[in-house]
C-alpha positions as CSV (number, residue, x, y, z in Angstrom):
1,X,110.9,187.1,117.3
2,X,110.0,183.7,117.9
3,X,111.2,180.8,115.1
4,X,109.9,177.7,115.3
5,X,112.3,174.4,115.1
6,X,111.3,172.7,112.4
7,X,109.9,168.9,113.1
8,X,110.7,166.7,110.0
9,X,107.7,164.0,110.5
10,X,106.0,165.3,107.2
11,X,102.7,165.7,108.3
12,X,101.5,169.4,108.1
13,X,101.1,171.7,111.2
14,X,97.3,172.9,111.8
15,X,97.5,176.5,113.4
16,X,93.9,177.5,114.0
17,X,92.4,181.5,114.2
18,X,89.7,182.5,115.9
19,X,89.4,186.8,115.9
20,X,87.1,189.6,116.5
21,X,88.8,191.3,113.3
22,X,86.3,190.3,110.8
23,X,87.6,190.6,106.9
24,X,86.7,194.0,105.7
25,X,90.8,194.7,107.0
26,X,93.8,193.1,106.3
27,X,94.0,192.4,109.9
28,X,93.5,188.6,108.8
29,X,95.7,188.1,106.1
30,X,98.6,189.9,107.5
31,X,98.6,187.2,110.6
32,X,97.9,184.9,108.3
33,X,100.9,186.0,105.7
34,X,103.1,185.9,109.2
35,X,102.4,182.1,110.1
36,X,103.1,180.9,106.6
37,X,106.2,182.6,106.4
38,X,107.1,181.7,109.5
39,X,106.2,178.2,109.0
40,X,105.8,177.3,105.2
41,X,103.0,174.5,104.5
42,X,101.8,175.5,107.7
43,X,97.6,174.1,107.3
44,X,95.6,177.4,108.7
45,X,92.0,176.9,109.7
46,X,89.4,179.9,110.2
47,X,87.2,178.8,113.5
48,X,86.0,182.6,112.7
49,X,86.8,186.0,112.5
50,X,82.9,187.0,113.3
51,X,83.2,187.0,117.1
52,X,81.6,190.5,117.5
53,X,83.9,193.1,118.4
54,X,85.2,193.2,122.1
55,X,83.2,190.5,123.3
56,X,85.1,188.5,125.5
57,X,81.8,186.0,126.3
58,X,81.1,185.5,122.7
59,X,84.6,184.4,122.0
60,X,85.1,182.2,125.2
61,X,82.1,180.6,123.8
62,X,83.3,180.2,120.2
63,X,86.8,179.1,121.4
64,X,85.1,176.5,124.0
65,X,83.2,174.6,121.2
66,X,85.2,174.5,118.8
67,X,88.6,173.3,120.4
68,X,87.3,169.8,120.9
69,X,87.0,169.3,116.7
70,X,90.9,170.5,116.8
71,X,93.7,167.7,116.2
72,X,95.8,166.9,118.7
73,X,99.1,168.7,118.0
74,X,97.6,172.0,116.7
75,X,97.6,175.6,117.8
76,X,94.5,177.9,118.1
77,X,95.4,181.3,118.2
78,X,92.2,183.1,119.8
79,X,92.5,186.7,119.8
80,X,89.6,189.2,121.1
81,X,91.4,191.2,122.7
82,X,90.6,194.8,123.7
83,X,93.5,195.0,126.1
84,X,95.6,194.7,123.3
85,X,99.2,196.9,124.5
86,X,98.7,197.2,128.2
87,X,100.1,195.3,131.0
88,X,97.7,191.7,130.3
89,X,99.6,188.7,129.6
90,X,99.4,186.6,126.9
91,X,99.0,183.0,128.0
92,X,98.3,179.3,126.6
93,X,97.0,176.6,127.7
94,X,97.1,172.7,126.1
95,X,94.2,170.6,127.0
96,X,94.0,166.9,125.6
97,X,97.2,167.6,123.3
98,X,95.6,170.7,121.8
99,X,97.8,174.1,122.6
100,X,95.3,177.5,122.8
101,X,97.0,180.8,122.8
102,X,95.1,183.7,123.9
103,X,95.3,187.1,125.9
104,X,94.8,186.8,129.9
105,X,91.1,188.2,129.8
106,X,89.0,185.7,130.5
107,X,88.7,184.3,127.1
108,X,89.7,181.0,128.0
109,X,87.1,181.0,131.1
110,X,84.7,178.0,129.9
111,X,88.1,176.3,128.9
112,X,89.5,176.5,132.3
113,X,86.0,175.5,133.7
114,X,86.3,172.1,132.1
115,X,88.8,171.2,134.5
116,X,92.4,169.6,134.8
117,X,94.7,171.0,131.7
118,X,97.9,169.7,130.6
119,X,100.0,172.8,131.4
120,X,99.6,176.7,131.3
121,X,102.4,179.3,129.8
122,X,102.7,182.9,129.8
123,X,104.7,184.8,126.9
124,X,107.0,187.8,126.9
125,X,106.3,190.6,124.1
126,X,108.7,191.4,121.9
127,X,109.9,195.1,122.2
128,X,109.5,195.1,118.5
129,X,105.8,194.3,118.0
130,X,103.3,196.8,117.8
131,X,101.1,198.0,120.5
132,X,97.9,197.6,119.0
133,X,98.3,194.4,117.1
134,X,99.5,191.8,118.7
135,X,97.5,188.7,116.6
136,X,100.4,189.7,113.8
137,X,103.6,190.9,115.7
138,X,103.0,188.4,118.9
139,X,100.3,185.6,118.8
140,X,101.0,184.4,115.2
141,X,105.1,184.2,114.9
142,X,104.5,182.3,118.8
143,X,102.1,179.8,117.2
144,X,104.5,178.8,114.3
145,X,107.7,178.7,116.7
146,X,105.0,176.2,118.8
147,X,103.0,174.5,116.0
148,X,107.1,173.8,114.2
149,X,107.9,172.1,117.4
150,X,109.6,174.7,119.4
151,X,109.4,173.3,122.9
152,X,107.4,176.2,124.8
153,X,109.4,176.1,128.1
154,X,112.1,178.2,125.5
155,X,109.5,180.5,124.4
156,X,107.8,180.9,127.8
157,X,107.4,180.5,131.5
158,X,104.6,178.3,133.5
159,X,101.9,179.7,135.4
160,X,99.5,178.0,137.4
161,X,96.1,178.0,135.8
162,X,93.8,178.9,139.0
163,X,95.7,182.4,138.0
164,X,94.3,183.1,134.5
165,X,91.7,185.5,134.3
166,X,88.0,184.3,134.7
167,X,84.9,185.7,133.0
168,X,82.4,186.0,136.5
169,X,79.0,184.2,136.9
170,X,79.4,181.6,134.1
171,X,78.9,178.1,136.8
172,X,75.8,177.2,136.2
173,X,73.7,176.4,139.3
174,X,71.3,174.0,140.5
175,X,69.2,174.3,143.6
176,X,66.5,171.8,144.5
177,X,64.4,172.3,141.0
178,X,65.5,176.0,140.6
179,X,68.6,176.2,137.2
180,X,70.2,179.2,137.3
181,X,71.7,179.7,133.9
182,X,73.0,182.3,131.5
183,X,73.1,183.3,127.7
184,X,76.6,182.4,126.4
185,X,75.5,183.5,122.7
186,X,72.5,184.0,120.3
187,X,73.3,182.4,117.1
188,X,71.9,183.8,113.8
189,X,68.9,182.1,114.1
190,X,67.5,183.4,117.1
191,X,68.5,180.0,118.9
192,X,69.3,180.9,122.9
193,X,72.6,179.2,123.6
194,X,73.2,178.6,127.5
195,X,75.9,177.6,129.9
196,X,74.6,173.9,130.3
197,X,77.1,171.4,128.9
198,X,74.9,168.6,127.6
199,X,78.0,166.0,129.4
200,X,76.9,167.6,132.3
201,X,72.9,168.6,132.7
202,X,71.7,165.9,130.6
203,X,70.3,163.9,132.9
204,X,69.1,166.0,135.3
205,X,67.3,167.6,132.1
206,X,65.6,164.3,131.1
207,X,64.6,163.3,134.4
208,X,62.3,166.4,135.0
209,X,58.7,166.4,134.6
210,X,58.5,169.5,132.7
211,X,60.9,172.7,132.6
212,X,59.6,176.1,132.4
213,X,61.3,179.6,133.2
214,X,60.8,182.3,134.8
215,X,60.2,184.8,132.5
216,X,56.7,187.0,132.1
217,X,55.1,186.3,128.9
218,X,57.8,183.6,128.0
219,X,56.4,181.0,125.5
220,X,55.9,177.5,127.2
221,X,58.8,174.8,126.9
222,X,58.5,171.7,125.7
223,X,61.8,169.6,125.4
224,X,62.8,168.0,121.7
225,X,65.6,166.7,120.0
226,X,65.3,168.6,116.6
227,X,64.8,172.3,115.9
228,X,61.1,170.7,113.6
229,X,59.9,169.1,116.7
230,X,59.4,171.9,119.1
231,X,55.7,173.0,118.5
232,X,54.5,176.3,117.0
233,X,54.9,179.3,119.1
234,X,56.7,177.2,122.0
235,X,60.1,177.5,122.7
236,X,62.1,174.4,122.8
237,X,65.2,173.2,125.2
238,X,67.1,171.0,122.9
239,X,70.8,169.5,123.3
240,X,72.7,171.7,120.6
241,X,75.4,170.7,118.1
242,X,77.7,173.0,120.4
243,X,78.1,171.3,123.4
244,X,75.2,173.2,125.1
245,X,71.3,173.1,125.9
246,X,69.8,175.8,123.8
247,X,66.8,177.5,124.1
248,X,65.2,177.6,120.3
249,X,61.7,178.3,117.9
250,X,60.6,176.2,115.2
251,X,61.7,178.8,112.3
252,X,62.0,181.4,114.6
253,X,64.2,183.8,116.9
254,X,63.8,182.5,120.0
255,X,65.8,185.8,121.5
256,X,63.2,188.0,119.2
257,X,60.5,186.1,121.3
258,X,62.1,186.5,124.9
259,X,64.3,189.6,124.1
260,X,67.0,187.7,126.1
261,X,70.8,188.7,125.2
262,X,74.2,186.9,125.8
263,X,74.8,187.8,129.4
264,X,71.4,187.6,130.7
265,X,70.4,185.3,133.4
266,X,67.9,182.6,132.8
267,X,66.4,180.6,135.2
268,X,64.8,177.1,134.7
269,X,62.0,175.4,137.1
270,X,62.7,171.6,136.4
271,X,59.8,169.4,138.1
272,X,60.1,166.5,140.2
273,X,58.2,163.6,138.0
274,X,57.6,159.9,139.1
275,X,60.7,157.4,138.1
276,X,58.4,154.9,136.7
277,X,57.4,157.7,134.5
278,X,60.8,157.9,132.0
279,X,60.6,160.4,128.9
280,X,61.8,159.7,126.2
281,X,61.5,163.4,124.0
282,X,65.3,164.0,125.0
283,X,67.4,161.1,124.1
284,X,71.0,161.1,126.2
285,X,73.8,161.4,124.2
286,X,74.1,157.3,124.3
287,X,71.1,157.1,122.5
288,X,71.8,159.4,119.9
């Protein structure tokens, strides 16, 4: 079992959870009942427990955007995990001060695709925790033993990150005007969330003439900043709250519209346009 060393600079620990395990189970509270009796006035934060079951994409994505609103100093426990009791590790990575813990699946892929991070760990299992819950009898008593200021060299070992599992395909790429993309999630609006960081496409974005996709019957895109700009019945490439370019409807699904699914492939035609020409219907994030 791991104990945490308990630091004595008053300010509360944040241990963050982010699960496939939904809450009609006690899956929740019992990893939740661990942590605070592992590490009383620990401060918990649910990122979610909706990831849908199993999916590894939906949670990389989840985990990817929300890190960045995570103090420095806390611990995300991330946990979809359907390799839960067989030979994967269980690894962690910190990135900017903030420590993720998370099975060796590739849920930490659009982490790792960020770039440099600030160390990786991998974790024994206790030969007492169960083989099919490992968020309660592994991930949580490890994120109080960290979060109380255990150094993690005691509880684990380093790795080098270029080992951890990656999720395949998600590098966007861009070839003359031609975006290859892909659907990292559909939100519960409909909105088409994509595998273009705004920090990184936002310019080439802006500086087309006009984007369209390659998709038969598709709706025309316009680009907007606001889900109440994009016109009636067109579909709108937008700069999202998440980090990402989404594809979205004015008041309606935009994956009803395209029947596009996390996973699929999108490509984007971006054309050339004259400099002296600048748009101004997608502000960079300076402006905004």
């Amino acid at each position: 079992m791991f104990l945490p060393q308990h630091e004595t600079d008053g300010c509360p620990k944040v241990v963050a959870l982010l699960t496939d395990y939904g809450l009609a189970d006690p899956y929740v509270g019992q990893m939740k009942a661990v942590l605070t009796a592992c590490l009383p006035g620990v401060a918990l934060v649910d990122l979610t427990h909706g990831v849908p079951p199993h999916n590894v994409l939906a949670g990389a994505f989840f985990l990817d955007a929300s890190l960045p609103w995570m103090p420095p100093g806390s611990v995300t426990v991330a946990v979809v995990d359907p390799g839960v009791g067989t030979s994967r590790r269980i690894v962690g990575l910190r990135r900017k001060g903030r420590l993720v813990l998370a099975p060796d699946n590739g849920l930490l892929t659009l982490l790792l695709l960020r770039g440099t991070m600030d160390g990786a760990w991998a974790f024994p299992v206790p030969e007492t925790a169960s083989a099919t819950f490992h968020g309660r009898d592994v991930f949580a008593p490890l994120a109080a033993a960290l979060a109380g200021g255990r150094p993690v060299l005691e509880c684990g070992y380093e790795v080098d990150p270029a080992s951890l599992v990656l999720l395949p395909g998600l590098n966007p790429t861009l070839e003359g005007g031609r975006l290859q993309a892909k659907v990292l999630h559909v939100d519960r609006f409909g909105n088409l969330i994509l595998n273009l960081r705004i920090t990184e496409y936002e310019q080439v974005v802006r500086d087309a003439a006009g984007v369209s996709m390659e998709l038969p019957g598709a709706p025309r895109i316009v680009r907007a900043a606001a889900y109440a700009a994009v016109p009636p019945g067109a579909l709108g490439l937008l700069a999202g709250s998440q980090g990402h370019f989404e594809l979205a409807m004015n008041r309606e699904s935009a994956a009803r519209e395209t029947g596009l699914e996390p996973g699929d492939a999108v490509t984007l035609y971006l054309a050339d346009k004259p400099t002296e020409e600048p748009d101004k219907a997608l502000p960079l994030a300076s402006e905004r």
